[in-house]
PDB file of N, CA, C and O in Angstrom:
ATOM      1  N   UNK A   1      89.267 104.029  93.701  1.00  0.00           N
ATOM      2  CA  UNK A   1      89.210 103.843  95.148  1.00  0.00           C
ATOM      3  C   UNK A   1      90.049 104.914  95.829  1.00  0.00           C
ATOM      4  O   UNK A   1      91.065 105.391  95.324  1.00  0.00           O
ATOM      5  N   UNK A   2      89.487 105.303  97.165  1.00  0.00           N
ATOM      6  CA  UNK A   2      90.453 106.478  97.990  1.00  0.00           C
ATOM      7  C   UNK A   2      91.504 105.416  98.635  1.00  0.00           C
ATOM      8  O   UNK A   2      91.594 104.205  98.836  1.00  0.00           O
ATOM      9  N   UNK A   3      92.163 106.483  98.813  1.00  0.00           N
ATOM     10  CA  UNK A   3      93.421 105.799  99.975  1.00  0.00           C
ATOM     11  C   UNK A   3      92.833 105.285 101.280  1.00  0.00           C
ATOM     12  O   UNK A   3      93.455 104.406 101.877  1.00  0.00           O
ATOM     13  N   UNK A   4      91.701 105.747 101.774  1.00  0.00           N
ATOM     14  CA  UNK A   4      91.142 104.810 102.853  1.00  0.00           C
ATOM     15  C   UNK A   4      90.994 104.241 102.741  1.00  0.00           C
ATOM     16  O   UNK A   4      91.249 103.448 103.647  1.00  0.00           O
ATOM     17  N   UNK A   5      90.108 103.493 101.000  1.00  0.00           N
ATOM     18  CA  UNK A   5      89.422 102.173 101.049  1.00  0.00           C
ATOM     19  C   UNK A   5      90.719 101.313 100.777  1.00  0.00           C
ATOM     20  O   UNK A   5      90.985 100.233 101.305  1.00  0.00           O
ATOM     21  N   UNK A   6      91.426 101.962  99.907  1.00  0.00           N
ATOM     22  CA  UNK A   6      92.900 100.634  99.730  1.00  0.00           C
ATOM     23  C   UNK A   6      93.314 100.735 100.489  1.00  0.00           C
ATOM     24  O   UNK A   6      93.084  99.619 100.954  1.00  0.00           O
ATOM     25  N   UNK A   7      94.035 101.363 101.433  1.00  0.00           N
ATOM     26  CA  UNK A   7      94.760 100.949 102.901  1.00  0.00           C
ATOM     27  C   UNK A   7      94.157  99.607 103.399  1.00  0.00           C
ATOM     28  O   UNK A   7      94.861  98.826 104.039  1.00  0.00           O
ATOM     29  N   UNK A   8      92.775  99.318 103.090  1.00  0.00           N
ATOM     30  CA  UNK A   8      92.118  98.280 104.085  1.00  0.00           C
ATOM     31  C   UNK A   8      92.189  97.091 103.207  1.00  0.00           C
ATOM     32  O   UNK A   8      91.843  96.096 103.844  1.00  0.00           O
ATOM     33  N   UNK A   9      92.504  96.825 101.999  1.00  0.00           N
ATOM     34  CA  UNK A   9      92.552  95.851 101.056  1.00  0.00           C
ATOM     35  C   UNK A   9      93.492  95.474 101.248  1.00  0.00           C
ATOM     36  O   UNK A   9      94.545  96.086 101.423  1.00  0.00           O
ATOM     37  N   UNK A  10      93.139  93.633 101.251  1.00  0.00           N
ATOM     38  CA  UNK A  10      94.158  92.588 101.304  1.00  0.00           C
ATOM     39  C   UNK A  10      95.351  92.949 100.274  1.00  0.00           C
ATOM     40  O   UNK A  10      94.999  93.723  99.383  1.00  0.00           O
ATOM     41  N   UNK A  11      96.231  92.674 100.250  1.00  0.00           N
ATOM     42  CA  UNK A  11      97.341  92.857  99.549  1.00  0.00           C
ATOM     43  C   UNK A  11      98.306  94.739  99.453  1.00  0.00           C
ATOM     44  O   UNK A  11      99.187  95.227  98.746  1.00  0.00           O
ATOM     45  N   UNK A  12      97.570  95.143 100.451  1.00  0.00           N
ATOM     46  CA  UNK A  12      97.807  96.400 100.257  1.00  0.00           C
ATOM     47  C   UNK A  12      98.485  96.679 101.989  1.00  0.00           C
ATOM     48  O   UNK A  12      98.178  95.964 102.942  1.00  0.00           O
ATOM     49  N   UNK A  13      99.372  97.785 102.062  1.00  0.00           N
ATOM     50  CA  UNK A  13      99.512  98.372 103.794  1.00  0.00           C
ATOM     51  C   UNK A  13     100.426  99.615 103.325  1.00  0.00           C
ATOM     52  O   UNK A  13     100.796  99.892 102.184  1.00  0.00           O
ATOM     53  N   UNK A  14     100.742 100.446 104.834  1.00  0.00           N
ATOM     54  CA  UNK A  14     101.217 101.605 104.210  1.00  0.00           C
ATOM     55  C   UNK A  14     102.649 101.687 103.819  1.00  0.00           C
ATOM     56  O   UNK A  14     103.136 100.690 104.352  1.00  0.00           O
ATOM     57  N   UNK A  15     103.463 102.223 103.278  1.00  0.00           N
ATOM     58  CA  UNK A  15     104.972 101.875 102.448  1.00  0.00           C
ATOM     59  C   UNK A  15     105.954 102.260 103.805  1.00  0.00           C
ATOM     60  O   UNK A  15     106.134 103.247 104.517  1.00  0.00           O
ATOM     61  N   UNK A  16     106.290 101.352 103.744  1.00  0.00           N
ATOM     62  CA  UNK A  16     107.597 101.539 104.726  1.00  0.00           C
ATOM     63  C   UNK A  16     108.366 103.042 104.648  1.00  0.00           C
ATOM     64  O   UNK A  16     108.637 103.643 103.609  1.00  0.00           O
ATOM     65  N   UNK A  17     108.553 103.338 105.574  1.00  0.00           N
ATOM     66  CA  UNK A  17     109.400 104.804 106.264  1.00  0.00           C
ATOM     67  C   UNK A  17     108.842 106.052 105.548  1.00  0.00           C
ATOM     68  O   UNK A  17     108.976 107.225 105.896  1.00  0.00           O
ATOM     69  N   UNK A  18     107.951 105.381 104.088  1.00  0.00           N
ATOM     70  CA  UNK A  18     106.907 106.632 103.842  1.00  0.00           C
ATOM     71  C   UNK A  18     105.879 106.997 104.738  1.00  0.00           C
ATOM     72  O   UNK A  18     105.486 108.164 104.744  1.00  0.00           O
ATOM     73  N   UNK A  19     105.469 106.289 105.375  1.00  0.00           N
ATOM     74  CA  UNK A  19     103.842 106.109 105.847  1.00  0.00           C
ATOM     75  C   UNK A  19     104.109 106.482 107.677  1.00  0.00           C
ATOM     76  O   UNK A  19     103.375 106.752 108.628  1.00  0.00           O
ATOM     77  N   UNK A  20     105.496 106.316 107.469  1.00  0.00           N
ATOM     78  CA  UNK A  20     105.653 106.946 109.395  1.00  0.00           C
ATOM     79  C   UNK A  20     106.379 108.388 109.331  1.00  0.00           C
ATOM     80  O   UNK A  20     106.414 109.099 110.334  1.00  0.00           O
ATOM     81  N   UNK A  21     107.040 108.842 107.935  1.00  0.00           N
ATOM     82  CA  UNK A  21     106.989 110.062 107.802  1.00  0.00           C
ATOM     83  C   UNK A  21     105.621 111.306 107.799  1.00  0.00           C
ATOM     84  O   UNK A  21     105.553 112.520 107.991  1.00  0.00           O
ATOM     85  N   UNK A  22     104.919 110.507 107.557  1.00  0.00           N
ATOM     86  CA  UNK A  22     103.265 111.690 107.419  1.00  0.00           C
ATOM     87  C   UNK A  22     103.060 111.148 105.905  1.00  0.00           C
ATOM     88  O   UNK A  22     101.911 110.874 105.558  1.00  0.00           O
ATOM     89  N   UNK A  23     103.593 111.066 105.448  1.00  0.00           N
ATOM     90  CA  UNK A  23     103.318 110.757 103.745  1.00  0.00           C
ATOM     91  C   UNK A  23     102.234 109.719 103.580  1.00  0.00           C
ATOM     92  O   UNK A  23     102.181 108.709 104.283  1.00  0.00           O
ATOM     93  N   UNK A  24     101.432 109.987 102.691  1.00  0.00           N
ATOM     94  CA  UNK A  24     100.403 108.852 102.310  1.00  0.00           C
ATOM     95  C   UNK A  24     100.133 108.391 101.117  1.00  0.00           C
ATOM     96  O   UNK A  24      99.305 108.755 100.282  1.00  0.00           O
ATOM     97  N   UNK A  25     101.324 107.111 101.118  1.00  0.00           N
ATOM     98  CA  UNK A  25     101.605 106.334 100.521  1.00  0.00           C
ATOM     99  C   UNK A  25     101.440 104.649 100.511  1.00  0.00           C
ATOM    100  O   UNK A  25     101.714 104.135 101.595  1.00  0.00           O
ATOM    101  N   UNK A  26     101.034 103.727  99.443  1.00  0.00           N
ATOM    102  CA  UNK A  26     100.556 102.727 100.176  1.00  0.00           C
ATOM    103  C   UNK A  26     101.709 101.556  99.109  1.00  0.00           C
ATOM    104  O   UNK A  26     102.061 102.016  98.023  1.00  0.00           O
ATOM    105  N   UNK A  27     102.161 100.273  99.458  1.00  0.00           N
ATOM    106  CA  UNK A  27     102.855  99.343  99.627  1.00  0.00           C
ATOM    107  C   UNK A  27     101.858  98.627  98.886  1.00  0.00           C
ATOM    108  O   UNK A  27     100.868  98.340  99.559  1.00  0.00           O
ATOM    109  N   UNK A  28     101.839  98.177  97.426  1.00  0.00           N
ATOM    110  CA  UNK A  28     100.975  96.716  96.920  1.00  0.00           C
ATOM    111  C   UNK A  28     101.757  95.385  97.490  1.00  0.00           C
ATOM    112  O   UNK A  28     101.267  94.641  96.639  1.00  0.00           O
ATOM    113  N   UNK A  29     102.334  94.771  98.027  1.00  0.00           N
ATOM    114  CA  UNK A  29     102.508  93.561  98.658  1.00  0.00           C
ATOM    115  C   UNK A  29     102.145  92.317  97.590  1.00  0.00           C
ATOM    116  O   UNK A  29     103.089  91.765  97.024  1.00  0.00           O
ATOM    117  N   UNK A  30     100.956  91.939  97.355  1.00  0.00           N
ATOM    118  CA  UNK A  30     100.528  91.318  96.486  1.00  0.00           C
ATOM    119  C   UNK A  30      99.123  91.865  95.452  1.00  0.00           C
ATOM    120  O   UNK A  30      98.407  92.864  95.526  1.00  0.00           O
ATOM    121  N   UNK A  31      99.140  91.008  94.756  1.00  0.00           N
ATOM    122  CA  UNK A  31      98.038  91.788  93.637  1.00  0.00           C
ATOM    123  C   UNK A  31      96.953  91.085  93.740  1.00  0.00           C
ATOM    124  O   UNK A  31      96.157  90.979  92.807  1.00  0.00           O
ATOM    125  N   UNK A  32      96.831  90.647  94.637  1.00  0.00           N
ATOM    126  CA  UNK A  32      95.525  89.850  94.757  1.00  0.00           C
ATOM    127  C   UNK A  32      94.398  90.812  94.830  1.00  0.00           C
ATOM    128  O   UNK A  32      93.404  90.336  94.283  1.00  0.00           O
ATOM    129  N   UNK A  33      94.168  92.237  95.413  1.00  0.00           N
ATOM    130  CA  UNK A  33      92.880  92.864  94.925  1.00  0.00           C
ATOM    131  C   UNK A  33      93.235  93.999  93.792  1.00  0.00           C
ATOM    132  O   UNK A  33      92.428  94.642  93.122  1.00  0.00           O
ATOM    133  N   UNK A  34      94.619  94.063  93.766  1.00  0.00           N
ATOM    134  CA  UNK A  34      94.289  95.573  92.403  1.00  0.00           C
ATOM    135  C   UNK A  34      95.559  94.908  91.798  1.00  0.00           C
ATOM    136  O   UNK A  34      96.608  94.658  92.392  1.00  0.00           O
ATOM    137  N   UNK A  35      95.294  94.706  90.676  1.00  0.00           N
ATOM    138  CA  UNK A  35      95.876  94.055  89.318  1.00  0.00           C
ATOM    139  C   UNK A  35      96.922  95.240  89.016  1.00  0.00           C
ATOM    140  O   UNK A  35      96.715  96.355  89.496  1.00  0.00           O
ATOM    141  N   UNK A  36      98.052  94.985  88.210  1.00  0.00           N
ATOM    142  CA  UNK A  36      98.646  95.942  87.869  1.00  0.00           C
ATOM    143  C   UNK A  36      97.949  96.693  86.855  1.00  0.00           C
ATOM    144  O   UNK A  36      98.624  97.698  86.636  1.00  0.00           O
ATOM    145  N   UNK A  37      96.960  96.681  86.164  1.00  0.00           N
ATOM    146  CA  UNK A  37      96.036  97.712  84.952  1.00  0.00           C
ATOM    147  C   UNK A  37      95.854  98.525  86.257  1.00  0.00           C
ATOM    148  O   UNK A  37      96.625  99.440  86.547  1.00  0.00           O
ATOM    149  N   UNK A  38      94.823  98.167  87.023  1.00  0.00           N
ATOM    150  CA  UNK A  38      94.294  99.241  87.885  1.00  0.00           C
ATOM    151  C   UNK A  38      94.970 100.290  88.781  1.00  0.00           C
ATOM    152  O   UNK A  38      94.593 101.412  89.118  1.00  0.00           O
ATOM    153  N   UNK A  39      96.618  99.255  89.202  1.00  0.00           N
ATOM    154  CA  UNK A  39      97.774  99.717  89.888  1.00  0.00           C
ATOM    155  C   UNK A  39      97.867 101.013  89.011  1.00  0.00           C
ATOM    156  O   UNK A  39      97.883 102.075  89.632  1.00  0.00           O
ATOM    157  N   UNK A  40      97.935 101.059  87.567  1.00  0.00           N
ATOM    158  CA  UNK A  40      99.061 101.378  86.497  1.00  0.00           C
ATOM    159  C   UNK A  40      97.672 103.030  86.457  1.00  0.00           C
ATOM    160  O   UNK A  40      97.980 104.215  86.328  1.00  0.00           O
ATOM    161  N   UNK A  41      96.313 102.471  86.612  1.00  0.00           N
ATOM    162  CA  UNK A  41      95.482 103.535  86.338  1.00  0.00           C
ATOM    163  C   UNK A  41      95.608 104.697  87.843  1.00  0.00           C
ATOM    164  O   UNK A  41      95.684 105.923  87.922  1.00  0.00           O
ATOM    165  N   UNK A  42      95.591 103.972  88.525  1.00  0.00           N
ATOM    166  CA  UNK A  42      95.366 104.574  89.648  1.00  0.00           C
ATOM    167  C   UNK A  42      96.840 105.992  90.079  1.00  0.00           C
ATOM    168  O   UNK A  42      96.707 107.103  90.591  1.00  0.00           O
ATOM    169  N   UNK A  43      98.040 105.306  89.612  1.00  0.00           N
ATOM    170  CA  UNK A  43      98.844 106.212  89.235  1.00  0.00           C
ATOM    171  C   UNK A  43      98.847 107.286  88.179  1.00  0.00           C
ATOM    172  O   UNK A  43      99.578 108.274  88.107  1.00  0.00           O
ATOM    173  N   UNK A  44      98.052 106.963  87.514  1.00  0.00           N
ATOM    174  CA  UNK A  44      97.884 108.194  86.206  1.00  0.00           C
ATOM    175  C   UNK A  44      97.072 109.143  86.970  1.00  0.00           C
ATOM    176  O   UNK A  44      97.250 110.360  87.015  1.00  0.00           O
ATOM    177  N   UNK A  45      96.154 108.462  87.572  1.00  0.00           N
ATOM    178  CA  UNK A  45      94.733 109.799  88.270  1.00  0.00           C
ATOM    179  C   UNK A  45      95.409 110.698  89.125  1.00  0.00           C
ATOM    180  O   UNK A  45      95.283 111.920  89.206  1.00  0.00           O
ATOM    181  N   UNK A  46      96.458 109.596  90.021  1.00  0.00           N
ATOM    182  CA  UNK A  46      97.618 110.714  91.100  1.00  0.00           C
ATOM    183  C   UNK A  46      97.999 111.856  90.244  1.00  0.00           C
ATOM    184  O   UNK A  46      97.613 113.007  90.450  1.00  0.00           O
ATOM    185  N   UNK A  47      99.002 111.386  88.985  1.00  0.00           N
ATOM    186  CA  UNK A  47      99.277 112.145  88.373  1.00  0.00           C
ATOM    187  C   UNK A  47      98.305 113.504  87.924  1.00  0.00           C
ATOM    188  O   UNK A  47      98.583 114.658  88.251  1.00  0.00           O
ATOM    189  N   UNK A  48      97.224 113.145  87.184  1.00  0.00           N
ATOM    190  CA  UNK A  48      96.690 114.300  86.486  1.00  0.00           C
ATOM    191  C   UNK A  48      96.125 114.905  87.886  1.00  0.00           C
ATOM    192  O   UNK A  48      96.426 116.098  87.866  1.00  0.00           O
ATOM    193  N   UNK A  49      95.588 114.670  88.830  1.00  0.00           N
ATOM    194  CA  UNK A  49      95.248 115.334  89.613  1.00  0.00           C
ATOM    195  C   UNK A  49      96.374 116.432  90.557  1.00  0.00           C
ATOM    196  O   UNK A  49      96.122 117.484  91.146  1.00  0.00           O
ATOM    197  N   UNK A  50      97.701 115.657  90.395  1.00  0.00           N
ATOM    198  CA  UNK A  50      98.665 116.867  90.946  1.00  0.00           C
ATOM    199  C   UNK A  50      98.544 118.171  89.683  1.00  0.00           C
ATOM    200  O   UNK A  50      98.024 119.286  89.731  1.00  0.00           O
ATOM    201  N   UNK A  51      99.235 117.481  88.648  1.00  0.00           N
ATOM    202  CA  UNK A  51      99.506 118.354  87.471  1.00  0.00           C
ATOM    203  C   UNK A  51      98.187 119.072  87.728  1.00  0.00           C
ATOM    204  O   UNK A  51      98.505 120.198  88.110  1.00  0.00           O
ATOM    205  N   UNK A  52      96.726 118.955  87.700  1.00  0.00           N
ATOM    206  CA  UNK A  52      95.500 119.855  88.103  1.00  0.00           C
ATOM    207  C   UNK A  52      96.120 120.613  89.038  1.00  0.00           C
ATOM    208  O   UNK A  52      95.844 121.792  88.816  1.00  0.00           O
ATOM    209  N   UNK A  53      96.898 120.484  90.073  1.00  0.00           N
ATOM    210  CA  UNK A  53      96.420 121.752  90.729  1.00  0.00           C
ATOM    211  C   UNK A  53      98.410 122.678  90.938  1.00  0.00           C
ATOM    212  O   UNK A  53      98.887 123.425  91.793  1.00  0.00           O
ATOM    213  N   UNK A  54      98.759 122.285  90.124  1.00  0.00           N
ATOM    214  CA  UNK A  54     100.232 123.277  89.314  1.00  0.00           C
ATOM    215  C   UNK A  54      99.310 124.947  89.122  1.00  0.00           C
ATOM    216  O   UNK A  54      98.169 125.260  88.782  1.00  0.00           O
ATOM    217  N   UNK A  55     100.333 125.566  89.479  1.00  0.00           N
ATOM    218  CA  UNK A  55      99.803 126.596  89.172  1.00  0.00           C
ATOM    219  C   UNK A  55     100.412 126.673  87.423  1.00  0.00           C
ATOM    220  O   UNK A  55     101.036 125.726  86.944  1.00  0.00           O
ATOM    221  N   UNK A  56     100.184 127.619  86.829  1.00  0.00           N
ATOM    222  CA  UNK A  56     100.223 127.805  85.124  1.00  0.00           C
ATOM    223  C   UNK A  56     101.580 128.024  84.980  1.00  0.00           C
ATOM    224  O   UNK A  56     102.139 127.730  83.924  1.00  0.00           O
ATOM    225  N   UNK A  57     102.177 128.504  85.914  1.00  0.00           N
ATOM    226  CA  UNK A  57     103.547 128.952  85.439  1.00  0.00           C
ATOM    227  C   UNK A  57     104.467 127.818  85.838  1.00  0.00           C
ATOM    228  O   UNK A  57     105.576 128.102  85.385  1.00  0.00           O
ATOM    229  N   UNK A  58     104.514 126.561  86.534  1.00  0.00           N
ATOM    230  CA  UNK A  58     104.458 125.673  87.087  1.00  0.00           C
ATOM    231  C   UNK A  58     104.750 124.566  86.218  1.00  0.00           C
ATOM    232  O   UNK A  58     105.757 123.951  85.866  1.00  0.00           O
ATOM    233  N   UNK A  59     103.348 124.526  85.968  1.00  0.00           N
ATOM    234  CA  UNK A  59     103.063 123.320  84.315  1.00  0.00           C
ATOM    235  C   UNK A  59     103.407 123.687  83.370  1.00  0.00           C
ATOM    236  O   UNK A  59     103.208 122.894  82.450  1.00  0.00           O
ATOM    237  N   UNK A  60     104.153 125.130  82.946  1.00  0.00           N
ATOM    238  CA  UNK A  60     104.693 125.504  82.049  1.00  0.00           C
ATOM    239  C   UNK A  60     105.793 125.661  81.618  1.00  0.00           C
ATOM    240  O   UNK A  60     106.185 126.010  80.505  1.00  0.00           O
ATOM    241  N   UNK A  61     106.593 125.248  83.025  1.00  0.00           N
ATOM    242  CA  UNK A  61     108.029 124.482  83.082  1.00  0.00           C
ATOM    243  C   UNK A  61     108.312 123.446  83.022  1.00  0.00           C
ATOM    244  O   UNK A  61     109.340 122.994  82.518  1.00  0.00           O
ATOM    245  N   UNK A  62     107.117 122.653  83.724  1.00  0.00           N
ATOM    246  CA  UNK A  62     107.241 120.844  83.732  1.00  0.00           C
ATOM    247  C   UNK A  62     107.142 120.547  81.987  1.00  0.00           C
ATOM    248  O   UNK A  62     107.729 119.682  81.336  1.00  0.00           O
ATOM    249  N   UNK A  63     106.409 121.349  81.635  1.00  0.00           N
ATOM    250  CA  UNK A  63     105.738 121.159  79.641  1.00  0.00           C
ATOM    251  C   UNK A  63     107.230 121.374  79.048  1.00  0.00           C
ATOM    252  O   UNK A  63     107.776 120.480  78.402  1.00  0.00           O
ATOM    253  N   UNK A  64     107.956 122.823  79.352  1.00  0.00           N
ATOM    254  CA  UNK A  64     108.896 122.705  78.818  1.00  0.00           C
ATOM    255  C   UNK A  64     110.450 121.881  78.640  1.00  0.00           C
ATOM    256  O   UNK A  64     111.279 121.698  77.748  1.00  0.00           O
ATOM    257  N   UNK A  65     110.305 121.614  79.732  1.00  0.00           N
ATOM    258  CA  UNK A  65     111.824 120.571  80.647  1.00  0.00           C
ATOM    259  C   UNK A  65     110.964 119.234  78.987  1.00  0.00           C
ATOM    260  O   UNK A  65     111.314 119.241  77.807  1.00  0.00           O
ATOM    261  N   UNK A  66     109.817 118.292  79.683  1.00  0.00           N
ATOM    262  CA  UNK A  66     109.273 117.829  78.956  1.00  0.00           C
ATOM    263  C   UNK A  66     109.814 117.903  77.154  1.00  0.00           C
ATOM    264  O   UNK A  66     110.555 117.142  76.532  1.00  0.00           O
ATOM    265  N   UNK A  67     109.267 118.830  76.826  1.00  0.00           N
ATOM    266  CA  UNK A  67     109.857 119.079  75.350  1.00  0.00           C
ATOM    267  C   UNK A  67     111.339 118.746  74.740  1.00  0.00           C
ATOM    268  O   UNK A  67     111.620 118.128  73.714  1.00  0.00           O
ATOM    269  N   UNK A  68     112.367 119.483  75.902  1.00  0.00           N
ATOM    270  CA  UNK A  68     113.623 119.423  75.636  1.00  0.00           C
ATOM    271  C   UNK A  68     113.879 118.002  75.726  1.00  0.00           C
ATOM    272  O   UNK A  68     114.898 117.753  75.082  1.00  0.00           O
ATOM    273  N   UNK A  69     113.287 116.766  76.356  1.00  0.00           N
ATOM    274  CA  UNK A  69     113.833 115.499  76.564  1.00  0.00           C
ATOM    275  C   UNK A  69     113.578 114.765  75.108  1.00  0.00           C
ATOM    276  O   UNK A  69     113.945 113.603  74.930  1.00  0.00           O
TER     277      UNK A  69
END
């Protein structure tokens, strides 16, 4: 789902002092429409889709920091 369609889902609104900064970020409240699996997926897609657009030299620091831990 986009951030438009969850903004409009019960249990969902935008995150406090994120969402009046410009940031678009959304507040689960309750889990009555997205379960924590889907919560838990929907954060991974954020993820790989930032890491997508890292430039190479970028992700090649995040990889390394990564390694050393």
């Amino acid at each position: 789902m986009s951030l438009e369609m969850l903004k409009s889902e019960p249990g969902m609104r935008p995150a406090p002092y994120l969402a009046s900064r410009g940031f678009k970020w959304l507040q689960r409240f309750d889990s009555q429409t997205l379960d924590d699996q889907a919560l838990c997926d929907h954060v991974r897609q954020s993820h790989a889709m930032v890491m997508a657009g890292l430039s190479k030299k970028t992700l090649a620091a995040i990889q390394s920091t990564d390694a050393e831990d």
